[in-house]
C-alpha positions as CSV (number, residue, x, y, z in Angstrom):
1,X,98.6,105.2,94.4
2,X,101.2,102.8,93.2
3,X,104.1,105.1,91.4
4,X,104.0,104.9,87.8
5,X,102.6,101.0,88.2
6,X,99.2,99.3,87.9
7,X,97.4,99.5,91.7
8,X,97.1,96.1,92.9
9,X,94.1,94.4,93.5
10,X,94.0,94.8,97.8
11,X,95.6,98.4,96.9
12,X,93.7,101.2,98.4
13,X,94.2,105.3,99.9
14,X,95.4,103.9,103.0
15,X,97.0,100.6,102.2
16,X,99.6,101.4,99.0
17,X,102.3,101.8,97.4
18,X,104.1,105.4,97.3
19,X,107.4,105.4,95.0
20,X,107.5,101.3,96.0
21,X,107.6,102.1,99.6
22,X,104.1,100.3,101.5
23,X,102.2,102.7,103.1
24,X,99.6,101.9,106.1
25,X,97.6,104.2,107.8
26,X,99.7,107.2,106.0
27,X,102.7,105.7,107.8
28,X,105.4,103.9,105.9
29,X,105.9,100.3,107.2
30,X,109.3,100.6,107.4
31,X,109.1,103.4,109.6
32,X,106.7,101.4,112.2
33,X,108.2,98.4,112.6
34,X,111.4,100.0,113.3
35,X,109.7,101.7,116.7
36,X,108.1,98.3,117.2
37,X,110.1,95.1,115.6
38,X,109.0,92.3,114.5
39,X,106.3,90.3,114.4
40,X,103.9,93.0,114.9
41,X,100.2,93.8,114.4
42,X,99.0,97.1,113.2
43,X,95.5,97.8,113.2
44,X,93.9,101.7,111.2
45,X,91.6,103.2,113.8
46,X,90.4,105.0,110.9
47,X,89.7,102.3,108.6
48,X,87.5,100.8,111.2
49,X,85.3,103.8,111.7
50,X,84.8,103.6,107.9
51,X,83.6,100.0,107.7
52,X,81.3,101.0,110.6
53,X,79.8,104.3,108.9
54,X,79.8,102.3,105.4
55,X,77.3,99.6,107.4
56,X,75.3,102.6,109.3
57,X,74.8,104.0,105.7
58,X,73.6,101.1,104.3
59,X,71.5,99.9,107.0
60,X,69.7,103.2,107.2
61,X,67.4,102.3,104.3
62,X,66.0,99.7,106.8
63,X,63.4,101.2,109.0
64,X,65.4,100.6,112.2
65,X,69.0,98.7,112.8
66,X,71.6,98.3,115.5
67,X,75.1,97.3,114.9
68,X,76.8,94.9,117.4
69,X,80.8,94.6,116.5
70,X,81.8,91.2,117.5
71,X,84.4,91.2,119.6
72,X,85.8,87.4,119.1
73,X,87.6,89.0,116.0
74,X,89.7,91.6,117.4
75,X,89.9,92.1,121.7
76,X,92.7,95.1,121.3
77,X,91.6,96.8,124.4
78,X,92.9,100.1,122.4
79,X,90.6,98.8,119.4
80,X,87.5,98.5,121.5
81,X,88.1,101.6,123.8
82,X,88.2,103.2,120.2
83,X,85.4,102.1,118.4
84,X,83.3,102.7,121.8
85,X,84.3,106.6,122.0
86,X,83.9,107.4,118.0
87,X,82.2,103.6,116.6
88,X,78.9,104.3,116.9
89,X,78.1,100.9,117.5
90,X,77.5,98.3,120.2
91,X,79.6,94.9,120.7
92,X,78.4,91.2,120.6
93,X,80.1,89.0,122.8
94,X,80.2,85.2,123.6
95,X,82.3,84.1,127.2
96,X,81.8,86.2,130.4
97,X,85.4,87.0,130.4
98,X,84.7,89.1,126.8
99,X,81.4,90.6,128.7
100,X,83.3,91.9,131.7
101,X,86.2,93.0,128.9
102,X,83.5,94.8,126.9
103,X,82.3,96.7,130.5
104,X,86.4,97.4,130.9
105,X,86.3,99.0,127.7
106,X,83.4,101.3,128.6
107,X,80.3,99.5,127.2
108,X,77.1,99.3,129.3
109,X,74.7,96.8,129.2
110,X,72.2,97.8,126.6
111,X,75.2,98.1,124.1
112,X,75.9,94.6,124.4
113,X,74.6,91.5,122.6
114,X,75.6,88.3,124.8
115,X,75.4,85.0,122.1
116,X,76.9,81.7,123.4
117,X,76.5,77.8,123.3
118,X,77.2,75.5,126.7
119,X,76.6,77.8,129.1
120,X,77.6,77.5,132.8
121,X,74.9,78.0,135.4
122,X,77.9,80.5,136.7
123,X,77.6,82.3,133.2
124,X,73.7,82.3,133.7
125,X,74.1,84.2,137.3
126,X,75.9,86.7,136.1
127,X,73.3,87.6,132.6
128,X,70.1,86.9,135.2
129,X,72.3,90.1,137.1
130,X,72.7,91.8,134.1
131,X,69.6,92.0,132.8
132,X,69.8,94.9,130.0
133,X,72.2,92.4,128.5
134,X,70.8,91.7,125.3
135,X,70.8,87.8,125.7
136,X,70.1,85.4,123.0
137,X,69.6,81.8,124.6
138,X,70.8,79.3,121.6
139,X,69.6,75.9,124.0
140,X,66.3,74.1,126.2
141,X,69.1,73.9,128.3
142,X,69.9,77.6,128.9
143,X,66.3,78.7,128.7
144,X,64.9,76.4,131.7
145,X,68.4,76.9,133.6
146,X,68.5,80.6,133.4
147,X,64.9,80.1,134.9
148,X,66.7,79.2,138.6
149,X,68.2,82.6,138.4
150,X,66.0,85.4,137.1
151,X,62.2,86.1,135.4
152,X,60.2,88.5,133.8
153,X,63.5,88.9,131.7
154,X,63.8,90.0,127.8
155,X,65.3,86.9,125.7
156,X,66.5,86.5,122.2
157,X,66.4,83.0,120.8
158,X,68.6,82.0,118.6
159,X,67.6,79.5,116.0
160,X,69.4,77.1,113.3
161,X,67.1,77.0,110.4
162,X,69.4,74.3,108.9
163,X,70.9,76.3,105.9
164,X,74.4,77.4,105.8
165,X,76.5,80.3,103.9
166,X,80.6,80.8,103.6
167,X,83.5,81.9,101.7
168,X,83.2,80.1,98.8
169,X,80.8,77.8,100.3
170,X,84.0,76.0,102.5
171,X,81.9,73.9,105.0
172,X,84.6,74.9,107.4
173,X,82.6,78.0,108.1
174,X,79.3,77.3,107.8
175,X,77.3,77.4,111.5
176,X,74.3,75.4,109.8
177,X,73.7,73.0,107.2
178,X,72.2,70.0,105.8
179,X,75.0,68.5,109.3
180,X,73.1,68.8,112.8
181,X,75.5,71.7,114.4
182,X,75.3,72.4,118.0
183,X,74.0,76.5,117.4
184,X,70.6,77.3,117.9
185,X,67.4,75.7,118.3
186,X,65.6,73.6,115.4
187,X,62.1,74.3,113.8
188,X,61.1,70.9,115.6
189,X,62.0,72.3,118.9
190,X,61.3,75.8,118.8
191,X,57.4,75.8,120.0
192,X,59.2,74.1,123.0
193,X,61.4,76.5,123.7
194,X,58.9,79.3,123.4
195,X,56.7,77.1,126.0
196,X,60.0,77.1,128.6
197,X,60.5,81.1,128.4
198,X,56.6,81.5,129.0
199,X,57.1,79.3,132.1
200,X,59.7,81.0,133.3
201,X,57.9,84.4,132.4
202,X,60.7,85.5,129.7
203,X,59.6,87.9,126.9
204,X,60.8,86.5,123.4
205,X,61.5,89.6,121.8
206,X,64.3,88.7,119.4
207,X,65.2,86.0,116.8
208,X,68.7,85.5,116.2
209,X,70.9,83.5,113.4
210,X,74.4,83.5,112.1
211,X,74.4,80.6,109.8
212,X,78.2,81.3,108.7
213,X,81.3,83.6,107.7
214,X,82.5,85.6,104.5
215,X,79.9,85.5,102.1
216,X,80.2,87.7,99.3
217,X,78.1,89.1,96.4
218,X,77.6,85.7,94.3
219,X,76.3,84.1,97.4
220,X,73.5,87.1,98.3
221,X,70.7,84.2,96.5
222,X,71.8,82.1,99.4
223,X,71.4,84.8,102.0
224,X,68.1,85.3,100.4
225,X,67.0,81.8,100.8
226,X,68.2,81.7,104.5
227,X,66.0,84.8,105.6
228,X,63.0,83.0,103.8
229,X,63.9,80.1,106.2
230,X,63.8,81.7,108.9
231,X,60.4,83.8,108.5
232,X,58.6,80.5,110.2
233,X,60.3,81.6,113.0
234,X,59.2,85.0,113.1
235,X,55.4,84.1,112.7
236,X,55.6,81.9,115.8
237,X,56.8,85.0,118.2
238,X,54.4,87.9,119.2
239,X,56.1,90.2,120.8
240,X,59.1,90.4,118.1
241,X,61.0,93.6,118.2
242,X,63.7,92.6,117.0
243,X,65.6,90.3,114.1
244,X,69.3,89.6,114.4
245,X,70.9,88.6,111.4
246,X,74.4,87.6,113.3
247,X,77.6,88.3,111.3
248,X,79.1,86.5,108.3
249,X,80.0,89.5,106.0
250,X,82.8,88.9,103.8
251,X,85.7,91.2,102.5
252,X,87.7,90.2,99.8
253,X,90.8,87.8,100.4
254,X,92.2,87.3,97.1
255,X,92.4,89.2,93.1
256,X,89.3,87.0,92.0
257,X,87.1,88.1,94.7
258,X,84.6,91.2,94.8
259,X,83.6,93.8,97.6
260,X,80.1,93.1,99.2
261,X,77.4,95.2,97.4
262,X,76.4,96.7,100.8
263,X,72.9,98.1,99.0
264,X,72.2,95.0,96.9
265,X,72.9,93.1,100.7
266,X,70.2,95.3,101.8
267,X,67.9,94.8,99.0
268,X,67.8,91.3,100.1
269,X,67.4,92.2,103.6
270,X,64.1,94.8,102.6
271,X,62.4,92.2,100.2
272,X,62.2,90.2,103.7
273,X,61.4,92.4,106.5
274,X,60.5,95.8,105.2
275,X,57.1,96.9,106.6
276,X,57.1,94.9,109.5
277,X,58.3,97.0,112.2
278,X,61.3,95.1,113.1
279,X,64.9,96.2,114.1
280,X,67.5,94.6,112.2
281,X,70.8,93.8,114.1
282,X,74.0,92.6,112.8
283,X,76.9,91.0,114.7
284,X,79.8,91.8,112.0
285,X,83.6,91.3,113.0
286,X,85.4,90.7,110.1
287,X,83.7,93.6,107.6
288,X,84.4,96.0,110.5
289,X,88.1,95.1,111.3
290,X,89.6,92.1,109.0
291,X,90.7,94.4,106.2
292,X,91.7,97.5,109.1
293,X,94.9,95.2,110.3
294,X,98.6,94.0,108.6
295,X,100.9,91.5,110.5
296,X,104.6,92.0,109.7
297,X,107.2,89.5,109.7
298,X,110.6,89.3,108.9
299,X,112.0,86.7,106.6
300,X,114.8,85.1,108.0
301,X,115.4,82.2,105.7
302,X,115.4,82.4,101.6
303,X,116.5,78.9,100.7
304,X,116.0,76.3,97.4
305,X,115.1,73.0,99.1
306,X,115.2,70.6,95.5
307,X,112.7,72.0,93.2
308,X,111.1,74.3,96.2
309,X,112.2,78.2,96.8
310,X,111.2,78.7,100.7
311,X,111.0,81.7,102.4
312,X,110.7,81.9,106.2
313,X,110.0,84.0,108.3
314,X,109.6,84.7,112.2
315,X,106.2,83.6,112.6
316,X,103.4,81.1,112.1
317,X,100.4,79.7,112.4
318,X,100.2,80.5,115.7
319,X,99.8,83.9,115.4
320,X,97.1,84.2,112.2
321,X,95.5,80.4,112.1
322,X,92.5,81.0,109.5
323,X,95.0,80.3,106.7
324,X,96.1,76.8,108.4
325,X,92.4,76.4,110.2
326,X,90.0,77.5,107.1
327,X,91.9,77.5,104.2
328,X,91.2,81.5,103.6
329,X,93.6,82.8,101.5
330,X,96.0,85.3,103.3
331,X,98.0,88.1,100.5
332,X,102.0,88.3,101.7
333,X,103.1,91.5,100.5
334,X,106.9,92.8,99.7
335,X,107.3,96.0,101.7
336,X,109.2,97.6,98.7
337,X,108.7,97.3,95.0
338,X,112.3,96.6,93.5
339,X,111.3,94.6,90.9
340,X,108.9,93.3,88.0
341,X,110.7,89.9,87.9
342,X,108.8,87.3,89.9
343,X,109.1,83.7,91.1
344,X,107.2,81.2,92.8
345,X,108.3,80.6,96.3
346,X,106.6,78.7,98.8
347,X,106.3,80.6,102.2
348,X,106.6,78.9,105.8
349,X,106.5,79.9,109.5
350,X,108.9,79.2,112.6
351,X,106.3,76.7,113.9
352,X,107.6,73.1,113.9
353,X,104.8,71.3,112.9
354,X,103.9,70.6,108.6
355,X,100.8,72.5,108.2
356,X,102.8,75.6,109.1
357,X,102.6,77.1,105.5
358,X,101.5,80.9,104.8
359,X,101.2,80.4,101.0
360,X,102.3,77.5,98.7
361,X,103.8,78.4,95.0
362,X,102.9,82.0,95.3
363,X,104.6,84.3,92.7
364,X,106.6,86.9,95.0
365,X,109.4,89.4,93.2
366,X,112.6,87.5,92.8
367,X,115.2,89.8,94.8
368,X,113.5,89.2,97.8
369,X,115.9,88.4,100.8
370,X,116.6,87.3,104.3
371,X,116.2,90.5,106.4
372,X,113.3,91.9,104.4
373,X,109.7,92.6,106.3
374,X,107.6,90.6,104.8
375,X,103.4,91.9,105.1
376,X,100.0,90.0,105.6
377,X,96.7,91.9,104.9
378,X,93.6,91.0,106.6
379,X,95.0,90.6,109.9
380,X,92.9,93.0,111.8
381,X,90.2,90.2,112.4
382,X,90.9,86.0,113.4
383,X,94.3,86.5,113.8
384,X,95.5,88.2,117.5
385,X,92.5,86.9,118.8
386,X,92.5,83.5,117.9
387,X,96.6,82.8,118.3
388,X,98.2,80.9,120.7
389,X,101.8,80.2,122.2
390,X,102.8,77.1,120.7
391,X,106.4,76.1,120.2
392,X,106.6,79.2,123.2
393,X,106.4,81.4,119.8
394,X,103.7,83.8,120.6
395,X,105.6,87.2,121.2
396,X,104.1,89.8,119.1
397,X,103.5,93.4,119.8
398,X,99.5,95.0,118.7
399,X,99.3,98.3,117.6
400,X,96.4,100.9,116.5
401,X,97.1,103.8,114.5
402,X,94.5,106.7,114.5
């Protein structure tokens, strides 16, 4: 806990303040970045076997459920090898570059749920010779083309049942909507698509959706009315074993938001399918690694441009793009508590392009100064995984702590 202060809103046991010094992992920060520099991503191996047991728990009150860790949020070879010796869980994947990573990592088939969109007759070949792939076929397309390659397979379909959820209901993350999206299959085509796997003598035995990312407890009514959408669905399939549910679990990103009620998310998830029979699978990424990763950076530049105090430091959007590509609020946090006094200060990345702003007007302690670390929570999912080497300023070192 925070020494003789209030504990902060993102403040937990291993993720604090002890006697001002930030603590990760039971490892000051100061200490790590001076083995590894900076920027650097550290990910708690622990942490993320906690999110995983905190879903298994919850999910047992379901009659049956798998867990599929998707692995577009965080690829950190060391990270997968990890969760697949002590996760307990399966990964979902979407390229065949992550499906031959996932095998690298130790994963067989049957632990891995293959969702994609525009699929390559390539791609198709090598799922039609991986058949205990769970594959969830989201086009006509896919379904009469994977036809050429294989038969008598087990399918998922995944469907759009034109309703969408996400953080704060930013339309930036919804998969579906009242807008035609280009992920699953519609109510109006679905009887078609059933009629294309029975030609190629496919078993439909899973219904898939992920309809969007981060919703939280005040948006559970939503969720609610999205699984009600989908039960058409359902009815239309007889030899249903299983209902995947996709990802989309939120984790809080700012002081005003609220952990996901894990039970209550489950209630909703009963009232729909309990009695049935049914497996219920879940493809989350960022509940089982967002809030398991910091990025640190060092500030380089503490400046007053007119009425503007900057701060910036050695990296930028490149390296953690949800804050730039989805407006999600991303917490910078001082490495040492000095002071009470704060100011607003407006902080900015080494990128040379305008949108390249972590936070705008954000209140940080006043006696902050060019040399400091400077921290980002919730970088253990979108960030490495999604960054790129623009402006050649991609260098950054990924690190798991267990």
């Amino acid at each position: 806990m925070s020494s003789q202060k209030e504990r902060l809103w993102w403040e937990r046991e291993d993720l604090c303040y002890k006697d001002g010094h930030l603590f990760f992992s039971g490892e000051s920060v100061t200490d790590l970045i001076g083995l590894t520099g900076t920027p650097a991503f550290f990910y708690t191996g622990k942490r993320i076997l906690q999110n995983i047991e905190r879903l298994h728990t919850a999910l047992d009150q379901l009659e049956s459920h798998k867990i599929f860790y998707a692995i577009k949020a965080n690829r950190f070879a060391p990270l997968l090898t990890h969760i697949k010796d002590t996760g307990g869980c399966g990964v979902d994947v979407c390229s065949p570059n992550e499906l031959l990573h996932a095998f690298s990592c130790g994963f067989i088939p049957n632990e891995i749920s293959y969702t994609a969109n525009s699929m390559t007759d390539e791609e198709l070949k090598l799922l039609a010779n991986n058949p205990d792939v769970v594959l969830n076929c989201d086009s006509l397309s896919t379904i009469r083309r994977l036809g050429k390659f294989c038969s008598h397979r087990k399918i998922g379909i995944r469907v759009n049942p034109a309703m969408g959820i996400g953080y704060r209901d930013n339309e930036t993350l919804k998969y579906s909507g009242d807008k035609t999206t280009k992920f699953g299959i519609y109510r109006e085509q679905f009887k078609a698509a059933l009629q294309l796997a029975a030609e190629n003598h496919f078993i439909v035995d899973t219904i898939h959706f992920h309809t969007g990312c981060g919703y939280l407890n005040n948006q559970l009514s939503i969720f609610s009315e999205i699984l009600e959408a989908t039960q058409w669905f359902l009815d239309n399939v007889k030899d249903l074993a299983f209902v995947n549910l996709g990802g989309g679990l939120g984790v809080p990103h700012d002081c005003d938001d609220e952990a996901l009620n894990l039970d209550a998310w489950v209630s909703v998830i009963n009232t729909h399918f309990d009695g049935k029979g049914i497996t219920i699978c879940v493809e989350s990424g960022d509940y089982i690694v967002k809030d398991s990763g910091i990025l640190v950076l060092e500030v380089n530049t503490v400046e007053k441009k007119r009425n503007t105090d900057f701060v910036g430091v050695n990296g930028g959007f490149n390296l953690a793009i949800e804050p730039t590509f989805y407006g999600l609020p991303c917490e910078p946090v001082v490495h040492r508590q000095k002071t009470d006094l704060m100011k607003p200060v407006t902080i900015v990345g080494n990128i040379n392009e305008s949108l390249d702003v972590w936070k705008d007007n954000f209140p940080m302690p006043d006696q902050i100064k060019e040399g400091d670390p400077l921290v980002f929570i919730n970088a253990g999912g979108y960030a490495s995984s999604m960054m790129s080497n623009h402006c050649m300023r991609g260098v950054v070192s990924e690190n798991l702590l267990i």
